[in-house]
N, C-alpha and C positions, 0 to 999 in steps of 0.2 A: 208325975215327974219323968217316967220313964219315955211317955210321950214329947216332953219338952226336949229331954236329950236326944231320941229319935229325932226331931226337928230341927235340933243342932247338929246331933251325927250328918243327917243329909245335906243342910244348907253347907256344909264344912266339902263334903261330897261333891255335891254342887258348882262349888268355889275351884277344889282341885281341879275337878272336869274343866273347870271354864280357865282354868289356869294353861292348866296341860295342854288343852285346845289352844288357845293363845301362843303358849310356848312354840306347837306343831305349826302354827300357821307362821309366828316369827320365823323358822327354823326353813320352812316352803319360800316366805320373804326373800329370806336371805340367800340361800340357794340362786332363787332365780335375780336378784339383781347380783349376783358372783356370774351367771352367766350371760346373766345381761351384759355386764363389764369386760367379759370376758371378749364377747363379740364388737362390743366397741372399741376394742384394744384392735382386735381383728382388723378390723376396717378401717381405723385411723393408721395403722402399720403398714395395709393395702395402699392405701391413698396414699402416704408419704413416698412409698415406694414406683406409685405411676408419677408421681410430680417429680421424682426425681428421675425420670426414664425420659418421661415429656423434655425436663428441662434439658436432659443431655443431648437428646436429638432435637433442640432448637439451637442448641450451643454447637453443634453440628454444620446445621442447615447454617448458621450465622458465618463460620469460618467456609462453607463453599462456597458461600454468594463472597464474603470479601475476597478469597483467591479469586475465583474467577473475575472479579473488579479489577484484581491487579493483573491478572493474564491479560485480560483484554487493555488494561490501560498500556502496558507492556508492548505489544501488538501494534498498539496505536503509535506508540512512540516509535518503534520499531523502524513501522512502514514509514513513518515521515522520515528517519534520520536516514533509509535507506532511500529515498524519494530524495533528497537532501544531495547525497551523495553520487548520485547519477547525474544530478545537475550539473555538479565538479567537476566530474569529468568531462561531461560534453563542454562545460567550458573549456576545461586545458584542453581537451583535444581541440575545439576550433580556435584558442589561442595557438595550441602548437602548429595545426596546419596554416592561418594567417603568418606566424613568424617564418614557418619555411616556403612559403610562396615569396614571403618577400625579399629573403635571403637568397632566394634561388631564383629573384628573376621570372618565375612564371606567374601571371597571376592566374592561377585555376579556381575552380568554385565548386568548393567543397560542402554540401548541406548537410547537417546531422541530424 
């Protein structure tokens, strides 16, 4: 009998060991998927923070291409209305010189 309890003292033995082991290795598990998660935290925080860096200096680059769109559209309107304007005047002036020639009797020949 003493043999049969010895048999069962150890399978009991046994069982703890195989428990406790188990227990240690859950306990190792757990551990490393806390740091496993730990570092996917890490790098999804990283990543959020370049896409928000990236998108800033695109939203960036976006507003210097459209000013400079508008500088130069600006520019272009510019030179025409001042192109425009110099026209005018060489008209009134060879209006004005045509009406004083004829008012005064001389015809002179004025080119502009």
């Amino acid at each position: 009998m003493s043999k049969a309890t010895g048999a069962q003292s150890d399978a009991r033995f046994e069982t703890s060991a195989a428990w406790a082991e188990a227990e240690a290795s859950n306990v190792k598990l757990a551990d490393q998927v806390e740091k496993n998660a730990e570092k996917m935290h890490h790098a999804a925080r990283d990543a959020a923070a370049t896409a928000q860096r990236r998108s800033s200096v695109s939203a960036v680059d976006q507003l210097e291409q459209n000013l400079s769109a508008k500088t130069s559209q600006a520019t272009a309107e510019g030179e025409a209305n001042v192109q425009g304007y110099v026209a005018q005047a060489k008209n009134l002036a060879s209006s004005a010189l045509a009406t004083a020639q004829v008012s005064d009797g001389h015809p002179y020949q004025f080119i502009l």
